[in-house]
C-alpha positions in Angstrom: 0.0 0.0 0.0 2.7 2.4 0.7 4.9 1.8 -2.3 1.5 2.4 -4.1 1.1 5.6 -2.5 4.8 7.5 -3.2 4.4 6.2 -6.6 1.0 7.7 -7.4 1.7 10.7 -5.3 4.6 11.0 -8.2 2.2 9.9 -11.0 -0.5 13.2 -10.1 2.8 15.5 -9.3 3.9 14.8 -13.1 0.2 14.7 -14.4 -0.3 18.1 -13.1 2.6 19.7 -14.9 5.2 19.9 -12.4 9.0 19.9 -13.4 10.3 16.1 -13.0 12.7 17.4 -10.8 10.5 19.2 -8.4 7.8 16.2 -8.5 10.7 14.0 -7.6 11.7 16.3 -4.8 8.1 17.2 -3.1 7.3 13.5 -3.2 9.8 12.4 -0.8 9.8 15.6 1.3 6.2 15.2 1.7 6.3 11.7 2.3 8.5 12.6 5.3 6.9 15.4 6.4 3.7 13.3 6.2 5.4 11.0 8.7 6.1 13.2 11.0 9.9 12.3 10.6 11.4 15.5 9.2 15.0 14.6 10.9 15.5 12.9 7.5 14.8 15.6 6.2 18.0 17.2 7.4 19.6 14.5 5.4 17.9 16.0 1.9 20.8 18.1 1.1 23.6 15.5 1.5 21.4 13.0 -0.9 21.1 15.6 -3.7 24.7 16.1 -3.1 26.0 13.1 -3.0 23.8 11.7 -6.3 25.8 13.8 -8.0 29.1 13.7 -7.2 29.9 9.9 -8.7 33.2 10.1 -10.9 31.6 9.0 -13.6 29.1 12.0 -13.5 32.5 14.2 -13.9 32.1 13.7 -18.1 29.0 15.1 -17.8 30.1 18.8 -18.4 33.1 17.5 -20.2 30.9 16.0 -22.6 28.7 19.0 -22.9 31.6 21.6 -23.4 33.3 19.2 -26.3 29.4 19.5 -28.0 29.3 22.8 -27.6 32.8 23.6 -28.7 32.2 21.6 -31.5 28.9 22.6 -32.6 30.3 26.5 -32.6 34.0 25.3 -33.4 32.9 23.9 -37.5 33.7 20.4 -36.3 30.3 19.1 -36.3 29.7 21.1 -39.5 32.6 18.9 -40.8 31.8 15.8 -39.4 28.0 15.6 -40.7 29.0 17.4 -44.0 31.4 13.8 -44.7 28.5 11.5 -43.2 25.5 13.4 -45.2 27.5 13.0 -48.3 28.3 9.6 -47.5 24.7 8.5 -46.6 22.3 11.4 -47.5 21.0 9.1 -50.5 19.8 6.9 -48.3 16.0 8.0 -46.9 16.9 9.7 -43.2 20.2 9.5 -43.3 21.4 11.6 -40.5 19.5 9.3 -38.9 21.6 6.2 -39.5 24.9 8.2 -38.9 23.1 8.8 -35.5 23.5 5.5 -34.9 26.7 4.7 -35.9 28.6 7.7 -34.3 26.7 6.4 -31.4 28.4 3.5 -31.8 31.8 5.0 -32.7 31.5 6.8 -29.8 30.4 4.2 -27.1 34.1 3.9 -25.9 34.1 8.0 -25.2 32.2 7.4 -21.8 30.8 4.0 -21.3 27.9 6.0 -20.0 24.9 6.8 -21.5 23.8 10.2 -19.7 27.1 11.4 -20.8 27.1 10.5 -24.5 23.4 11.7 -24.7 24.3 15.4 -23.2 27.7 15.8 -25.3 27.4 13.9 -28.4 23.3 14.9 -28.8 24.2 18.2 -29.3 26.1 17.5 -32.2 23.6 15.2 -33.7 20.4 17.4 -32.9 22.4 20.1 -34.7 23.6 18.6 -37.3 19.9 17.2 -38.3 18.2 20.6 -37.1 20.3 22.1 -40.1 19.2 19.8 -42.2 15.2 20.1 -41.8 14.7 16.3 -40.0 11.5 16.7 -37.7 12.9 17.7 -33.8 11.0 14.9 -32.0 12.6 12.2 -34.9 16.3 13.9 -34.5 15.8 14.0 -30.0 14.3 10.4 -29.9 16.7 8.2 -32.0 19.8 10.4 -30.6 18.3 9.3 -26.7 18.0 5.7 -28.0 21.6 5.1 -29.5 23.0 6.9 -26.7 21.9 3.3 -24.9 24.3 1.6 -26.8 27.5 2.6 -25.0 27.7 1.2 -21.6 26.8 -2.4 -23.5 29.3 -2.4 -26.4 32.4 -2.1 -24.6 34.2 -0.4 -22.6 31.4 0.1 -20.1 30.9 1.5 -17.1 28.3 -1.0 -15.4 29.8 -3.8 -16.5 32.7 -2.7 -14.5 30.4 -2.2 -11.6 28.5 -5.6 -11.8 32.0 -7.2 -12.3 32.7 -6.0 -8.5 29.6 -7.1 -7.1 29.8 -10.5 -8.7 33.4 -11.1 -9.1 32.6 -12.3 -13.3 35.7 -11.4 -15.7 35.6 -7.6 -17.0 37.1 -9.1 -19.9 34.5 -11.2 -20.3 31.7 -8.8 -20.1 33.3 -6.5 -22.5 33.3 -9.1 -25.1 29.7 -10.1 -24.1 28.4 -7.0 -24.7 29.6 -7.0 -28.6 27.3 -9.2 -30.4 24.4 -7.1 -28.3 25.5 -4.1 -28.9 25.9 -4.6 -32.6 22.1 -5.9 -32.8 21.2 -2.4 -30.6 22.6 -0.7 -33.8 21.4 -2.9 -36.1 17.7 -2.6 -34.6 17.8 1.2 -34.3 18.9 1.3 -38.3 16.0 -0.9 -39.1 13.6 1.5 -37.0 14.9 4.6 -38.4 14.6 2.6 -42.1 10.9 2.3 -41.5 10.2 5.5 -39.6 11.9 7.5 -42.9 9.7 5.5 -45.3 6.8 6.4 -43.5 7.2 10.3 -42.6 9.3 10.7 -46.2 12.3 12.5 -44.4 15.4 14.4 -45.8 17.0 12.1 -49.1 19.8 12.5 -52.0 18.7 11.5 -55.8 22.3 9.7 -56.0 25.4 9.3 -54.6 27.5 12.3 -54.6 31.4 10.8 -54.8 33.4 14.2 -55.2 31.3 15.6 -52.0 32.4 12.2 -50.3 36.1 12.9 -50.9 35.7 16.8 -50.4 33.8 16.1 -46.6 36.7 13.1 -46.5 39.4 16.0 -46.3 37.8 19.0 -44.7 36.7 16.0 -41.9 39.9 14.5 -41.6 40.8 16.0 -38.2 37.6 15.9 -36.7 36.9 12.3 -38.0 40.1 11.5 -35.7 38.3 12.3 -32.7 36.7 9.0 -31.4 39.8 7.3 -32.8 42.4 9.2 -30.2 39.3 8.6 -27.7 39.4 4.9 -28.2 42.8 4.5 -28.8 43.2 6.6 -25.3 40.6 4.1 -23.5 42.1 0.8 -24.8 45.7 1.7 -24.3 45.2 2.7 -21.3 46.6 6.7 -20.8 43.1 7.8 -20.2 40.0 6.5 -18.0 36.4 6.4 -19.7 35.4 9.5 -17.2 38.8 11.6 -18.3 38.0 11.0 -22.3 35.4 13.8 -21.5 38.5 16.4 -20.5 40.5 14.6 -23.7 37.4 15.4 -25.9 37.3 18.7 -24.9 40.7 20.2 -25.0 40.8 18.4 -28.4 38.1 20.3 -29.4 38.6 23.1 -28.1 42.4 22.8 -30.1 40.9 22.0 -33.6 38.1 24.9 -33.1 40.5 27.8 -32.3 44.1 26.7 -33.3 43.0 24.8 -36.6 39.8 26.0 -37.7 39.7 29.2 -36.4 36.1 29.4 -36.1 36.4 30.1 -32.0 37.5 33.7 -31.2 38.7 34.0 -27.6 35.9 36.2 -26.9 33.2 33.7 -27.7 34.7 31.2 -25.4 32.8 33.0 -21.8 29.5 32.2 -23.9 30.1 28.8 -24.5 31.3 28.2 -21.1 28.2 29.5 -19.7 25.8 27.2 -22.1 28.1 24.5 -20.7 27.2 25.6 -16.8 23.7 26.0 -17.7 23.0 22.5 -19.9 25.3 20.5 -16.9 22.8 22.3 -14.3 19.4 20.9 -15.8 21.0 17.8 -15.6 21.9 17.6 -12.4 19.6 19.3 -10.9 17.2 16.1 -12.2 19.8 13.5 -11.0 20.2 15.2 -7.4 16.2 14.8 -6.9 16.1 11.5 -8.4 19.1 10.7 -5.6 17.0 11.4 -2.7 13.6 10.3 -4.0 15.8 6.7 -5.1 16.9 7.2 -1.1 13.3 7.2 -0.3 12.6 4.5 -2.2 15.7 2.4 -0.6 14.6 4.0 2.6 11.3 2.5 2.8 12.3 -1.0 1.1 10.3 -0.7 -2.0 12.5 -2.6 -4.6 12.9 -5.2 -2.1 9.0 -5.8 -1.9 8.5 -5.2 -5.5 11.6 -7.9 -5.9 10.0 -10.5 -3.3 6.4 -9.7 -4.7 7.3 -11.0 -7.8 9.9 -14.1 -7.0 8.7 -17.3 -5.6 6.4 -18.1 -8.8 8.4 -20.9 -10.6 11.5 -22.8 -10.4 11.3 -22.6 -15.2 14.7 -20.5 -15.8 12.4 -19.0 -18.6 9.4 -17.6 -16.0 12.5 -16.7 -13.5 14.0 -14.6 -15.9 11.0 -13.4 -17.4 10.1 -11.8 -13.6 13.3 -10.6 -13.6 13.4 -8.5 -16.5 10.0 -7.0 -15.5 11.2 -6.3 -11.9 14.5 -4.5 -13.6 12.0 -2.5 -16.2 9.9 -1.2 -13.6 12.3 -0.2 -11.2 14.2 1.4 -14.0 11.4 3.6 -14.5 11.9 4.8 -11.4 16.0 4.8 -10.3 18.8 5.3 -12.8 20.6 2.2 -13.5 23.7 2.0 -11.5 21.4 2.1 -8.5 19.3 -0.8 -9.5 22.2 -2.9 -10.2 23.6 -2.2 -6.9 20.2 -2.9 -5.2 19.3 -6.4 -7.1 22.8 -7.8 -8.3 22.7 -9.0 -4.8 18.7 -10.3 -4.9 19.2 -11.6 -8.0 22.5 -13.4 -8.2 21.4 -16.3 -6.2 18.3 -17.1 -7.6 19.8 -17.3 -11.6 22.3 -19.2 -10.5 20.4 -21.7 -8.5 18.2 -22.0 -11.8 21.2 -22.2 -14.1 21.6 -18.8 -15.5 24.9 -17.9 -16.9 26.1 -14.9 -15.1 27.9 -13.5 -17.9 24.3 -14.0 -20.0 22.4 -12.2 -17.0 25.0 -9.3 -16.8 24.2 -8.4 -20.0 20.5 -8.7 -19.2 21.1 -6.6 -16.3 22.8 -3.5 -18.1 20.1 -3.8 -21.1 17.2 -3.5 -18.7 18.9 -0.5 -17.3 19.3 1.0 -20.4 15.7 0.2 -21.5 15.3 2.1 -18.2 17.3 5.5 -18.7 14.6 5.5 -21.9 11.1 5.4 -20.1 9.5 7.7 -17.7 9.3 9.0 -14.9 13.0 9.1 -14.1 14.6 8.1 -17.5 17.9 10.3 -16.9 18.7 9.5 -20.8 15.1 11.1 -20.9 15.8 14.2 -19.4 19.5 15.0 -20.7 18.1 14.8 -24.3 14.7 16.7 -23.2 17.0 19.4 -21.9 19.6 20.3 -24.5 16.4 19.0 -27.0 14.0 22.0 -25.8 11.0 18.8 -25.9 9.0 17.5 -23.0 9.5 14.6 -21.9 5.8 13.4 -22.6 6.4 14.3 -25.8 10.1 12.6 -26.3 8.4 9.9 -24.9 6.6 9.3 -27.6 8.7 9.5 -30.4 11.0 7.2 -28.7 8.2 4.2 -29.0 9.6 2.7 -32.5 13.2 2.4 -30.8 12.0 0.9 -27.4 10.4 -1.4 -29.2 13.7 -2.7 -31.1 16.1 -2.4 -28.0 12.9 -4.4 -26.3 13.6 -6.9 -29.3 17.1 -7.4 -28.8 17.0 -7.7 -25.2 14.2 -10.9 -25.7 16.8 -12.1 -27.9 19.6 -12.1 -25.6 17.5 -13.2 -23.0 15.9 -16.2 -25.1 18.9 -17.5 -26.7 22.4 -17.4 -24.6 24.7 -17.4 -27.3 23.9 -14.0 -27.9 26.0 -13.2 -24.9 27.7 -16.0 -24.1 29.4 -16.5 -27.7 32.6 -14.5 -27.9 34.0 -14.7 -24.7 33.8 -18.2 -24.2 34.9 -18.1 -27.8 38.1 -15.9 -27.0 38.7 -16.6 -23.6 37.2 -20.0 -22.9 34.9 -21.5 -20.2 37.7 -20.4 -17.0 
């Protein structure tokens, strides 16, 4: 009854217009106050605080300052000129290069609130300038932000890695063959949502613009490539790529280019400082309301509610993934994997579950979970630098869910999927 109550107390807060951030904040403070316990209340500030002050929130502004620096510097102009040449033949092709730099870009961060709020700037740009329809451009740029922390290197799987003690190594390679059918899905959506709504197209391939955007691009196009290279060989965490991004761009925009006077640089500092604050002022009320949440037990009834049922690995994992879907809707993802590795981890492998197959289950649901309301932080970093609502985003994002939902069946249904290439590569030890 009382999990019922904070949620639907949440529910009319965001019915009735509020700012997510503010619903998220007035439903726990008035859950407390409500309970006549307001000394917890003197612990509101040090939650907000602490929510956001993770080290892998630190790209966050780094990420935000390379898009902007980009976006005013020529690179992106540079980057999308190459790819719309490249692909603008095909029907909604900004769309597809979405995808793909997504995917270039997935070893920048590892993290998905990161690549959304740096990298989305330079995609909604780049497909603002060409006339593609705002809610198509913000939803398929929240989406493929999704595939990062599961094609490697990635954050959570580092995370569950600790709390399970299952090889990195081998989650990195488990989360290829996924990742690839993320992109894969996400092409095929855009595919069918550019047939229908006749987006943005090319009569024919245009191979002197190819080699022209080839050359202008050249330096730009070297970004995720030092960014990777960084990651892999090991001079650079995933969180300090942000910093490398940035003074990289920032280099190439004033020293190169010279499309960034210093005088413009206060301006696009403060854009920076005003995009990172939406952000985190969402992720601050979404730490203590998830504190509430942990406070009063709710994931662990919704968890015990909903185990017990069957002994059938199928029906176990089935409740499993609904469990991690719906508490994704409500906590961003880290914290549900702290919160049910240790639930969970038991009952797969009593039932036979491989735990590298269920890590990757783990960080998909999460990801499904950064894309659905009410606390979808994917949702809201897009939203924000986007100018949509979220109800609105939410919408358009329906065709993409609906292929991440497909691939997530799939790795859950057939093992392999996961399981594949690192046994492959690194055997069953």
């Amino acid at each position: 009854m009382l999990t019922f109550v904070i949620l639907a107390v949440l529910l009319v807060f965001i019915v009735l217009g509020l700012p997510i951030a503010v619903a998220l904040g007035l439903t726990a403070v008035g859950f407390y106050v409500f309970q006549g316990d307001t000394r917890i209340l003197a612990m509101l500030p040090q939650r907000m605080f602490s929510a956001t002050t993770g080290f892998t929130l630190l790209a966050i502004p780094f990420f935000i300052l390379a898009g902007n620096l980009m976006n005013t510097g020529g690179i992106t102009e540079r980057i999308f000129r190459f790819a719309d040449a490249c692909v603008g033949h095909i029907r909604g092709g900004l769309g597809q290069v979405n995808v793909l730099a997504s995917l270039l870009f997935s070893g920048m961060s590892g993290a998905a609130v990161a690549d959304a709020a740096g990298l989305g700037q330079v995609e909604l740009k780049a497909m603002a300038d060409k006339g593609y329809d705002p809610d198509f451009s913000a939803a398929i740029t929240a989406a493929s932000s999704t595939i990062g922390p599961v094609f490697p290197p990635s954050i959570p799987f580092v995370l569950y890695s600790s709390l399970t003690g299952v090889s990195v190594a081998k989650l990195f390679l488990a989360g290829v063959v996924p990742g690839l059918l993320m992109a894969l899905a996400l092409m095929v959506a855009v595919w069918v949502m550019a047939r229908l709504h006749a987006m943005p197209r090319y009569d024919h391939i245009q191979w002197r613009g190819i080699w022209e955007g080839f050359r202008e691009s050249f330096l730009s196009l070297l970004t995720p490539v030092i960014i990777i290279y960084g990651i892999f060989s090991g001079y650079f965490t995933p969180t300090e790529a942000g910093v490398v991004a940035s003074a990289y761009a920032l280099f190439l925009s004033m020293v190169v280019y010279r499309e960034i006077r210093p005088s413009e640089l206060p301006g696009i500092l403060w854009e920076t400082l005003r995009h990172t604050i939406r952000v985190m002022f969402v992720i601050a009320a979404a730490g203590f309301f998830g504190w509430l949440l942990v406070h009063q037990h709710v994931p662990n009834k919704l968890v015990a509610s909903m185990l017990g049922f069957s002994d059938n690995p199928a029906i176990i994992l089935a409740i499993v993934v609904a469990v991690l879907l719906v508490l994704g809707m409500f906590l961003e993802g880290i914290a549900v994997i702290v919160l049910t590795v240790p639930l969970f981890m038991p009952v797969v492998a009593q039932v036979g579950v491989d735990p590298v197959q269920f890590g990757v289950i783990m960080i998909m649901c999460s990801m499904v979970g950064l894309l659905t309301p009410p606390v979808g932080m994917v949702l809201f970093a897009v939203s924000s630098i986007s100018n949509l609502t979220v109800g609105r985003l939410s919408r358009a994002l329906t065709p993409y869910l609906i292929g991440l939902c497909v691939v997530l069946l799939m790795v859950v249904a057939i093992p392999a999927v996961s399981t594949w290439l690192p046994y492959l590569m690194l055997g069953e030890n």
